[in-house]
C-alpha positions as YAML, in Angstrom:
chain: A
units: angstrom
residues:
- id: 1
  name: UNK
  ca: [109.91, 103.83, 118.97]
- id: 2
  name: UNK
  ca: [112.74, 101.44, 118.85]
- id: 3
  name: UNK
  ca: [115.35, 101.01, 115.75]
- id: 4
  name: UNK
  ca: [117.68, 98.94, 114.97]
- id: 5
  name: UNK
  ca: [121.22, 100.86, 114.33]
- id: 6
  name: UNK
  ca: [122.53, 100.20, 111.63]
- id: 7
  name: UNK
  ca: [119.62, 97.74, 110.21]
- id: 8
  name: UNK
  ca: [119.97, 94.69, 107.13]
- id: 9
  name: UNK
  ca: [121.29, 96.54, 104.16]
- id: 10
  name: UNK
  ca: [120.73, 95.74, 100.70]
- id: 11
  name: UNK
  ca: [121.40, 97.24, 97.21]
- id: 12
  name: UNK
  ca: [121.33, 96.80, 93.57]
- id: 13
  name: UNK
  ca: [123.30, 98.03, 90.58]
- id: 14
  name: UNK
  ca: [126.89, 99.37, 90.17]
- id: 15
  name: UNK
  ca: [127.31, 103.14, 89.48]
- id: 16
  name: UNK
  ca: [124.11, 104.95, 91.03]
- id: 17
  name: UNK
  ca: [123.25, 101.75, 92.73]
- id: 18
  name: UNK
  ca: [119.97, 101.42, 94.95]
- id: 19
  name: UNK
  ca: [120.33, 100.64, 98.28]
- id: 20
  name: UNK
  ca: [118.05, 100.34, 101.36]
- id: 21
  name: UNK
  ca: [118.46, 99.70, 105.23]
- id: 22
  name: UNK
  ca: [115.76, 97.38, 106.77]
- id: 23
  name: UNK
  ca: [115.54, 97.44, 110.65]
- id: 24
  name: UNK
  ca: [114.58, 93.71, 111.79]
- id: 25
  name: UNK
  ca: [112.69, 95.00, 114.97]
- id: 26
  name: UNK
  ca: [109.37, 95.66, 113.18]
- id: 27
  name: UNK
  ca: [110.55, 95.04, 109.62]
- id: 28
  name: UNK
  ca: [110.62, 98.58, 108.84]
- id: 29
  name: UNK
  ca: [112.31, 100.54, 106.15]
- id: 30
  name: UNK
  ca: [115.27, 102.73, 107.24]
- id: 31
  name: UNK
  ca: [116.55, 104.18, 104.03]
- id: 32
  name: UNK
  ca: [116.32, 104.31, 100.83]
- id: 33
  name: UNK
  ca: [118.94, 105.88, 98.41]
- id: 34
  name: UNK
  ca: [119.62, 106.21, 94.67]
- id: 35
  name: UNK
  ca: [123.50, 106.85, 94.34]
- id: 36
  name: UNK
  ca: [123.99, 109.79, 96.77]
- id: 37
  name: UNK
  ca: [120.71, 110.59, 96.52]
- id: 38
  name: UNK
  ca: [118.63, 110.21, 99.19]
- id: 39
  name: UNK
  ca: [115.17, 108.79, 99.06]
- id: 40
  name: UNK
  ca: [113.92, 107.91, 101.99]
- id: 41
  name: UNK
  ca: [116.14, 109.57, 104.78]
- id: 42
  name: UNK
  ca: [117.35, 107.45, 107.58]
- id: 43
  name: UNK
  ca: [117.15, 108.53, 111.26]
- id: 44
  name: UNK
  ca: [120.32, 108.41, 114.08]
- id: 45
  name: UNK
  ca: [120.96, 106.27, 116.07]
- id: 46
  name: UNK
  ca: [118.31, 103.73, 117.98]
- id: 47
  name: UNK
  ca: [115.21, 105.43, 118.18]
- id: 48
  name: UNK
  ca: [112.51, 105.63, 115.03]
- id: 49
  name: UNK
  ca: [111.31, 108.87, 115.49]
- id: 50
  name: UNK
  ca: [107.66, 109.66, 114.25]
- id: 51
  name: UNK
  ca: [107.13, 105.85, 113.05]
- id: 52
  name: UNK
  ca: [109.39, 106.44, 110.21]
- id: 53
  name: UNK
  ca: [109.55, 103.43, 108.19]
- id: 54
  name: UNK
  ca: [107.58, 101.37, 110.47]
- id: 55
  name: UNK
  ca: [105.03, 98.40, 109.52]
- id: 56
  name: UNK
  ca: [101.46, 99.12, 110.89]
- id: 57
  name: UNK
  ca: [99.68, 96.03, 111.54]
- id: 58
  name: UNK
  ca: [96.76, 94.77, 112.54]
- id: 59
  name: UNK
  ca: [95.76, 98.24, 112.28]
- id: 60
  name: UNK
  ca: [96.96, 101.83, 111.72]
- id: 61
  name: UNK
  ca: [96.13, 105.11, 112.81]
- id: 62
  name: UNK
  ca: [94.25, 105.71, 115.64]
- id: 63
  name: UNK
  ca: [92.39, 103.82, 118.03]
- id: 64
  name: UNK
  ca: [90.00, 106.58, 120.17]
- id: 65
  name: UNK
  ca: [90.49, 105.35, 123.59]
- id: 66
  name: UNK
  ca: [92.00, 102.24, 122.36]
- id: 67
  name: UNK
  ca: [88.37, 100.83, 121.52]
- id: 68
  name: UNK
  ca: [87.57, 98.42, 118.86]
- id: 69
  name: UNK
  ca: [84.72, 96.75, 118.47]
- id: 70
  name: UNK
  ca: [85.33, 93.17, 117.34]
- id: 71
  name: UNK
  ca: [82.03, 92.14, 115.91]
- id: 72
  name: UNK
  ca: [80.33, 93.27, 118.90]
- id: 73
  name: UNK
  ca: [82.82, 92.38, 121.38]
- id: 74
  name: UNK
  ca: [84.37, 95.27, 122.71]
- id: 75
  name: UNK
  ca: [87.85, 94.92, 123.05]
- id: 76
  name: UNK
  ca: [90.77, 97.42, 124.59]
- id: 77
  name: UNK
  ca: [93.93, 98.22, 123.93]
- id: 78
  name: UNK
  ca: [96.70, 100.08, 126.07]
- id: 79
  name: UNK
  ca: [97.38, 103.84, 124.95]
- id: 80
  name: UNK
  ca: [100.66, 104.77, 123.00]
- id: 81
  name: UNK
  ca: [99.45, 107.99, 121.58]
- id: 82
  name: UNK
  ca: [98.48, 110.48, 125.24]
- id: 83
  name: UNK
  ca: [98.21, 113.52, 122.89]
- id: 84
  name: UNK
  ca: [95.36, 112.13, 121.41]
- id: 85
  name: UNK
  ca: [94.36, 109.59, 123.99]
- id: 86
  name: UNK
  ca: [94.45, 106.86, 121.25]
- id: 87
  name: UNK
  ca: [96.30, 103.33, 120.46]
- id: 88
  name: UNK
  ca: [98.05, 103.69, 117.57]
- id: 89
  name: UNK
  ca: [99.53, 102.28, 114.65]
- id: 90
  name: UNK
  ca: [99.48, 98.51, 115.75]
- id: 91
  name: UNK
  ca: [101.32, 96.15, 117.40]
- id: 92
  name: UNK
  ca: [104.79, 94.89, 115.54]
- id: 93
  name: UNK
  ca: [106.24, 98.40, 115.26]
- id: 94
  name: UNK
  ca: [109.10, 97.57, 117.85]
- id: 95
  name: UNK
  ca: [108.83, 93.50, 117.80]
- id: 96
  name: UNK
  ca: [112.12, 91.48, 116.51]
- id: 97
  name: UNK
  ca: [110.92, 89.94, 113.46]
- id: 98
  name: UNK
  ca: [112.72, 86.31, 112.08]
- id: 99
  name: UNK
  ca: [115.55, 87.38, 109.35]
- id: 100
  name: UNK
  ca: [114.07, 84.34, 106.64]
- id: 101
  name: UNK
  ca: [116.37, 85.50, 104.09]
- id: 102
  name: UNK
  ca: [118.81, 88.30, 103.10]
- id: 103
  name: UNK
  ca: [120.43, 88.01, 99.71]
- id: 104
  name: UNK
  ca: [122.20, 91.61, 98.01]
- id: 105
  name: UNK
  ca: [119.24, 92.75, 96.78]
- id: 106
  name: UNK
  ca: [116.78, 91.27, 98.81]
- id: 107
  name: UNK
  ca: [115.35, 90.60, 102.45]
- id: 108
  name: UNK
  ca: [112.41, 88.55, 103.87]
- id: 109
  name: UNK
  ca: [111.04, 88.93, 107.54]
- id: 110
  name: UNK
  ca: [108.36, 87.27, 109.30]
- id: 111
  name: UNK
  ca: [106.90, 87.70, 112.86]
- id: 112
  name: UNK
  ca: [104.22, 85.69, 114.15]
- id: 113
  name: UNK
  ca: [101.48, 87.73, 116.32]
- id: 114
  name: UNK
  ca: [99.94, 85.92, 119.12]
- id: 115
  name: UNK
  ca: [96.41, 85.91, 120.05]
- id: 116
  name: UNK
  ca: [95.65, 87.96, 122.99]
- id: 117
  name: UNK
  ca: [92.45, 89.22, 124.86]
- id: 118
  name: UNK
  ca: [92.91, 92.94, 123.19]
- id: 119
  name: UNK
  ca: [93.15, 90.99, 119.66]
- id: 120
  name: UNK
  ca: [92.35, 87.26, 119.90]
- id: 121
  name: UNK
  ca: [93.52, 86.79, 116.13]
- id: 122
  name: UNK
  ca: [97.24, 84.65, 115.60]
- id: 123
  name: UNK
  ca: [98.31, 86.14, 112.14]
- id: 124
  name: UNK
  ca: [102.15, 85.67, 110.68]
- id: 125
  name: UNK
  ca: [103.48, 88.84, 109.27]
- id: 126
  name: UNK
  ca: [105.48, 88.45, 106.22]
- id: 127
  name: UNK
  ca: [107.12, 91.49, 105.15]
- id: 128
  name: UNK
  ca: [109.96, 91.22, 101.89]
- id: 129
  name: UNK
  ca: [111.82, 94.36, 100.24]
- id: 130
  name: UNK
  ca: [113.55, 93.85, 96.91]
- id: 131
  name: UNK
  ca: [115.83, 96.65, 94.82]
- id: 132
  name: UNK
  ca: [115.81, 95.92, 91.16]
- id: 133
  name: UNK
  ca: [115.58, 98.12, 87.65]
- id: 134
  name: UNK
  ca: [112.43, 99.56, 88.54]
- id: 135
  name: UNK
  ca: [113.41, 100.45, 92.34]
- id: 136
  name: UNK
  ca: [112.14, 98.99, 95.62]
- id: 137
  name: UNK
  ca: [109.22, 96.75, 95.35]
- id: 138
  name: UNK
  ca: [107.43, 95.28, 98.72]
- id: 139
  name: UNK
  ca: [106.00, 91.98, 98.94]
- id: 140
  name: UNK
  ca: [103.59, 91.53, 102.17]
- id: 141
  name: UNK
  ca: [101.95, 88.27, 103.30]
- id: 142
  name: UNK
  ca: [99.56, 87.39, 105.90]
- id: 143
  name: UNK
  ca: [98.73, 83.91, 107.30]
- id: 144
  name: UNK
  ca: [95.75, 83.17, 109.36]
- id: 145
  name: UNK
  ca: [97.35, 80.92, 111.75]
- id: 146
  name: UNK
  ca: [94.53, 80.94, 113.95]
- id: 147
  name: UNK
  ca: [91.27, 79.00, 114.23]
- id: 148
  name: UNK
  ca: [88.59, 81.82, 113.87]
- id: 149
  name: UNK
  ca: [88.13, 84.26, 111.34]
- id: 150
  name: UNK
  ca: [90.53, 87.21, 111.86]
- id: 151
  name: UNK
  ca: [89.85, 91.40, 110.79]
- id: 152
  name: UNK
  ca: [93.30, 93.26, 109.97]
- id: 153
  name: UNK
  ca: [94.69, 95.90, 108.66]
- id: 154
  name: UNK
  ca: [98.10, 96.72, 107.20]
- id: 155
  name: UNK
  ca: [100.19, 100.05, 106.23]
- id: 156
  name: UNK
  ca: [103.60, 101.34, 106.00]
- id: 157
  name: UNK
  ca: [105.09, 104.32, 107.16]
- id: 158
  name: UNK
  ca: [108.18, 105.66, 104.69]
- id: 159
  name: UNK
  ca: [108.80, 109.40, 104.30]
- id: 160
  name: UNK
  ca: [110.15, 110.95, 101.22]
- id: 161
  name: UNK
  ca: [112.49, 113.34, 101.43]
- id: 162
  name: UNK
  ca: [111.94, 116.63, 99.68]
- id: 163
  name: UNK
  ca: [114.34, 118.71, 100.28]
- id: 164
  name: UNK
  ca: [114.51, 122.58, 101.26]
- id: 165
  name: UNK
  ca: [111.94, 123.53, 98.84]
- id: 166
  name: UNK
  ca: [108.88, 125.51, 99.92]
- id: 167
  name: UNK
  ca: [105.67, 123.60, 100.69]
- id: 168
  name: UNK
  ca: [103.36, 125.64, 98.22]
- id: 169
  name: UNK
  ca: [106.19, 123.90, 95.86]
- id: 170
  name: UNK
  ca: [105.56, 120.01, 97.03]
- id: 171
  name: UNK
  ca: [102.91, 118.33, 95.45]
- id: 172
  name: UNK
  ca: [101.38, 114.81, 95.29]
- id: 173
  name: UNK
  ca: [100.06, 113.40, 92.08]
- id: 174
  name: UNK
  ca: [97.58, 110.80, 92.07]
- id: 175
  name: UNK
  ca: [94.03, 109.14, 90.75]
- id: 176
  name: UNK
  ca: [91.61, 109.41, 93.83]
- id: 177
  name: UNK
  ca: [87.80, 108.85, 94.16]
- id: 178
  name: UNK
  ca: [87.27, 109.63, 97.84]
- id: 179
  name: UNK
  ca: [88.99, 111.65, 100.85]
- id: 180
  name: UNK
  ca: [88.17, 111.15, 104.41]
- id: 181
  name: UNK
  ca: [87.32, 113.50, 106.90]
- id: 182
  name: UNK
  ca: [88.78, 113.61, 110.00]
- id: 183
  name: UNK
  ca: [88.29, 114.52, 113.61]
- id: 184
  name: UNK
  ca: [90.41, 117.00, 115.88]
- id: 185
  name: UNK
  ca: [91.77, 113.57, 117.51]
- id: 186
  name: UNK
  ca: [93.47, 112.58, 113.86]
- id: 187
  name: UNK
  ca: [90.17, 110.20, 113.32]
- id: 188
  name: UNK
  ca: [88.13, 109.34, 110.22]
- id: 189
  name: UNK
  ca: [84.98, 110.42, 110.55]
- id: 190
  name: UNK
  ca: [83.38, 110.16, 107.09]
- id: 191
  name: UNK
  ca: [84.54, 108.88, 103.78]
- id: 192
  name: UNK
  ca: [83.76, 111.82, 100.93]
- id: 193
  name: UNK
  ca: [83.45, 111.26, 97.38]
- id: 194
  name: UNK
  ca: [85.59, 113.59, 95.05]
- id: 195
  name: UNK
  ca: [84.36, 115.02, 92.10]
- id: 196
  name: UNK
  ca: [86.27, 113.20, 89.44]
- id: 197
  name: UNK
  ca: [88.64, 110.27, 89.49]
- id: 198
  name: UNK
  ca: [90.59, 112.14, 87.00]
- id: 199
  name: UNK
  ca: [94.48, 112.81, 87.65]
- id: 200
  name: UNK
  ca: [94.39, 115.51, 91.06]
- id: 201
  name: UNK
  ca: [97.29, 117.18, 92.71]
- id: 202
  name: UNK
  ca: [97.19, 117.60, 96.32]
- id: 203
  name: UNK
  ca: [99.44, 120.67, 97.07]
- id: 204
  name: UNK
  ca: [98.15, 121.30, 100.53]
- id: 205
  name: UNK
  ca: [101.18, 119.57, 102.44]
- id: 206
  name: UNK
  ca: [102.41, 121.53, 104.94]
- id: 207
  name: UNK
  ca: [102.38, 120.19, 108.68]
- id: 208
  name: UNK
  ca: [99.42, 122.32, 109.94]
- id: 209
  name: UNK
  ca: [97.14, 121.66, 107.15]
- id: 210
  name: UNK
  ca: [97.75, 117.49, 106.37]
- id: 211
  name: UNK
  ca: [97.22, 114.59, 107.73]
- id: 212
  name: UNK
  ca: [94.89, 112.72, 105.65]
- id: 213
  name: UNK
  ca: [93.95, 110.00, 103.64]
- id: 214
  name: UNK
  ca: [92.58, 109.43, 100.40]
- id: 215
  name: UNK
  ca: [91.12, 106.28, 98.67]
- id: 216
  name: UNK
  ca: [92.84, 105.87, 95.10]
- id: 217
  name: UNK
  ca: [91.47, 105.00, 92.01]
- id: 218
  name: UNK
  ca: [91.54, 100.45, 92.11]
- id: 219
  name: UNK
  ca: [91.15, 98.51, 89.39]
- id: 220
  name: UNK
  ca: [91.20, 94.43, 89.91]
- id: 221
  name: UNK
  ca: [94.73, 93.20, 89.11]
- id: 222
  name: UNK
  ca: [96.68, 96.66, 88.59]
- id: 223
  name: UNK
  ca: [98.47, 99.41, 90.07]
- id: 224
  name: UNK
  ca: [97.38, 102.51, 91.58]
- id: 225
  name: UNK
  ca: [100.14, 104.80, 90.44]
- id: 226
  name: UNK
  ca: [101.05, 108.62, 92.32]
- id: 227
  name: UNK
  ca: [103.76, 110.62, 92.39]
- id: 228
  name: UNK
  ca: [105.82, 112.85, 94.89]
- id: 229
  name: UNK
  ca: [106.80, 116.01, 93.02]
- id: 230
  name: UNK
  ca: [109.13, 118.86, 93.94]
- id: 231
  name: UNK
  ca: [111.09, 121.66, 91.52]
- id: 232
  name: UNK
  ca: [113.96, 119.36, 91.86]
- id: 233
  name: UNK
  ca: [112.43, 116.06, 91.32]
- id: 234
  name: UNK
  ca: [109.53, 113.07, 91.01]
- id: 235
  name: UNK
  ca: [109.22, 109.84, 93.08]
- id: 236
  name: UNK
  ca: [106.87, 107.47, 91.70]
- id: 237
  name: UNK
  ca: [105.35, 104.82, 93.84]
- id: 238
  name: UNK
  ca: [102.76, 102.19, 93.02]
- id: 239
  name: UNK
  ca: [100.41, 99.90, 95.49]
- id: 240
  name: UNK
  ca: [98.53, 97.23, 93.81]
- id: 241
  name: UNK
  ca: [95.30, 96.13, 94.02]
- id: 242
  name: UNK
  ca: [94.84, 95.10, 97.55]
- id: 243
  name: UNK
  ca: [96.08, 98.29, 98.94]
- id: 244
  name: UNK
  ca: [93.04, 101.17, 98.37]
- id: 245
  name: UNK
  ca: [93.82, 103.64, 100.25]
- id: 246
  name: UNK
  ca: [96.92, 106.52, 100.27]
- id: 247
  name: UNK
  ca: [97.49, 108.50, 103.80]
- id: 248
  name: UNK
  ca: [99.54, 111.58, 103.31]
- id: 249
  name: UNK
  ca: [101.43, 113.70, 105.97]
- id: 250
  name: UNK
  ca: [104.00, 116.52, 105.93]
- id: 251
  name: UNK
  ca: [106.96, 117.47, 108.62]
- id: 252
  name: UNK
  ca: [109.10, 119.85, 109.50]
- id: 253
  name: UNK
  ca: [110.82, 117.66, 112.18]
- id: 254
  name: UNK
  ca: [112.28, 114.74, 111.03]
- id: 255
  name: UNK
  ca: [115.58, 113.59, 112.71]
- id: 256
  name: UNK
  ca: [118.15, 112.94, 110.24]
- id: 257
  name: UNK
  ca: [121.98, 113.37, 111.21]
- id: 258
  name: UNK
  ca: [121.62, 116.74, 109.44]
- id: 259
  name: UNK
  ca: [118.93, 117.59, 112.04]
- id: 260
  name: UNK
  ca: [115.32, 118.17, 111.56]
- id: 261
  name: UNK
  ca: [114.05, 117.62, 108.03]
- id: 262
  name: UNK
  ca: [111.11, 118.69, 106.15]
- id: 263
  name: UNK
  ca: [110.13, 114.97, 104.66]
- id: 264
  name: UNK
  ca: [106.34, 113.78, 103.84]
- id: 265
  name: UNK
  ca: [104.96, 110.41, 104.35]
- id: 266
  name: UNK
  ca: [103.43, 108.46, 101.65]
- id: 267
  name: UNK
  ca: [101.80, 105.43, 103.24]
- id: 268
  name: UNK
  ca: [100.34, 102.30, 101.72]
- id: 269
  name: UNK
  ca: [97.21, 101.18, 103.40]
- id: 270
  name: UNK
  ca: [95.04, 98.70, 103.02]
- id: 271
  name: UNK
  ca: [92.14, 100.25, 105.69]
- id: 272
  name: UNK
  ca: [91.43, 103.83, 106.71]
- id: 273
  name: UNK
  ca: [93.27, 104.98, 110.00]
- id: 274
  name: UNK
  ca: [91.25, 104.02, 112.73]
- id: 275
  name: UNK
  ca: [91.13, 101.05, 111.02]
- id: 276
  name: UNK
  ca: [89.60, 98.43, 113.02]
- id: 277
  name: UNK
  ca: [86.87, 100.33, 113.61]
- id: 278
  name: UNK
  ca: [85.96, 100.62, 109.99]
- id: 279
  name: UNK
  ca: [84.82, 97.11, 108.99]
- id: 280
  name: UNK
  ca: [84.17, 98.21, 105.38]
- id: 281
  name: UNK
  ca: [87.68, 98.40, 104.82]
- id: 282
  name: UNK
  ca: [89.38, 96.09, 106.71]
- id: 283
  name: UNK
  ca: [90.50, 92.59, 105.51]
- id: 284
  name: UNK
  ca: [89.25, 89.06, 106.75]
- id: 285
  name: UNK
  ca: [90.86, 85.95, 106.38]
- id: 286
  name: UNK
  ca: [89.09, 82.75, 107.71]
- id: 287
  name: UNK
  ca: [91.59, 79.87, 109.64]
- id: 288
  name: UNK
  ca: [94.45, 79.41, 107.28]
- id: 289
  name: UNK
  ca: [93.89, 82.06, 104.85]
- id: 290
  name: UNK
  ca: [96.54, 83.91, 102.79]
- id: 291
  name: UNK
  ca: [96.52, 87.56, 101.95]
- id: 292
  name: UNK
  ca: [99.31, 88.99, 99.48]
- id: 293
  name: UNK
  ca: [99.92, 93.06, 98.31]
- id: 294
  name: UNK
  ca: [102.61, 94.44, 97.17]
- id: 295
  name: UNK
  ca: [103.69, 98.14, 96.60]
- id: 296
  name: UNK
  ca: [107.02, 100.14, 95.54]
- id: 297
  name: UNK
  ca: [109.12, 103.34, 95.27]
- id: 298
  name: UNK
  ca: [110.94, 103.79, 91.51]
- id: 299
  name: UNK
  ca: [114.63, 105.49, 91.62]
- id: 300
  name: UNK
  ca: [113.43, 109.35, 91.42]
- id: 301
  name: UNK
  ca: [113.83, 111.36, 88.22]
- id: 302
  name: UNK
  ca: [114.95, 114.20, 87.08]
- id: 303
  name: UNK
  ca: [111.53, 117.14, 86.76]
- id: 304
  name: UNK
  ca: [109.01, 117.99, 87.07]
- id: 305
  name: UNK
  ca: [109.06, 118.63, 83.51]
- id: 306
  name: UNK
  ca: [106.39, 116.28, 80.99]
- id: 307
  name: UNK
  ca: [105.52, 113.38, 82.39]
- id: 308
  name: UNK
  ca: [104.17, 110.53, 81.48]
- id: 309
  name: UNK
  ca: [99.97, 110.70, 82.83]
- id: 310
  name: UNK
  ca: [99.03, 108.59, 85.49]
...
């Protein structure tokens, strides 16, 4: 996957400022730091490795085969993923997006995707990051710019550093109702209801053992709030309303100019993986339609220690 070097920074704040690196091909998030803390780690030089950062859209995850069934049309799209003989993760990931605006603290791009016979569906992408007291906050917009009702999904791809710690000493903090099951090929194959939707800790990180996603606890108009905790410290993040569902994944691997890093990925998404072939979760938006979510990462504290509940 393609980067962007040294991508559109922006910050916030004096002594431990904020400060984040957007790429404009695909609109993803580079980095993220809090001082000389780092956040989100960002990658060398001109390749994203592992979609880190990227913008998933109109679907993420996998594609088996790179089959989608559009309302009983079924529709193909070229592999990206051999391993699993799967399209994957969408089709802006590596497209220059339009710079709309770049202030300090702030940065707005758009990209308009074209119809096309794998997805006949013209949607404009709006993707805006923003550093302010409570960290980075995400604004997303869609725009049905086409003349028939149009299916979608939408995710993002940061990973959270964690340090050297142990991964029987990472955790992930959150308020979920459901898990998903998934296939040897990375798919969802059945949606699972948890036993309570009470505060759960998902401790089971490590690379061999997670790559999954979980549906958090919704309620109209609010936040779904989780946390990313390690001896050393806790990363809140936040998705509101229009963004269900929480995909978590662990690595040992991730390029950084230190080398391979041990990071996880905490990913926003509005659909399971697979997504377009999931109906029940995906979005519609008839001809000129508007969807808008938003989600965030809050400067990391010092802990685990008492906490606030979620």
């Amino acid at each position: 996957m393609v980067g962007s070097g040294t991508g559109l920074k922006i910050s916030f704040g004096t002594e431990f400022a904020l400060s984040a690196l957007i790429s404009p091909l695909g609109a993803g998030l580079r980095s993220l730091s809090l001082g000389s803390e780092i956040v989100v780690p960002d990658y060398p030089g001109e390749e994203r490795p592992l979609h880190a950062g990227a913008v998933l859209f109109p679907w993420a995850g996998r594609l088996p085969d790179g089959i989608w069934d559009d309302r009983g049309v079924i529709r193909v799209f070229p592999l990206n993923d051999l391993s699993t003989h799967s399209a994957i993760h969408g089709l802006v990931c590596d497209e220059p997006f339009e710079v709309v605006k770049h202030t300090n603290e702030s940065v707005t791009l758009s990209y308009l995707l074209g119809a096309s016979e794998s997805y006949p569906h013209s949607l404009r992408l709006t993707v805006g990051y923003e550093l302010g007291e409570t960290g980075l906050v995400v604004h997303d917009e869609v725009i049905n710019e086409g003349k028939t009702s149009a299916p979608f999904a939408l995710a993002h791809h940061p990973y959270l550093s964690v340090g050297d710690y142990l991964w029987e000493d990472i955790r992930v903090e959150a308020l979920l109702t459901h898990a998903a099951a998934s296939s040897e090929r990375l798919v969802p194959t059945s949606i699972e209801a948890l036993p309570s939707s009470a505060a759960q800790s998902v401790s089971n990180i490590a690379p061999e053992a997670m790559d999954q996603s979980y549906r958090l606890t919704v309620r109209d108009g609010e936040h779904s709030h989780y946390r990313l905790i390690t001896p050393g410290r806790v990363v809140d993040m936040w998705q509101d309303d229009h963004w269900p569902w929480l995909h978590v994944y662990g690595t040992n691997t991730l390029p950084t100019d230190k080398g391979g890093s041990k990071a996880v990925a905490l990913e926003p998404h509005t659909s399971l993986p697979n997504s377009l072939n999931w109906p029940q979760t995906l979005a519609v938006l008839e001809a000129g339609e508007m969807w808008r979510g938003s989600w965030g990462i809050s400067p990391p504290t010092k802990g685990p220690g008492e906490r606030e509940s979620l």
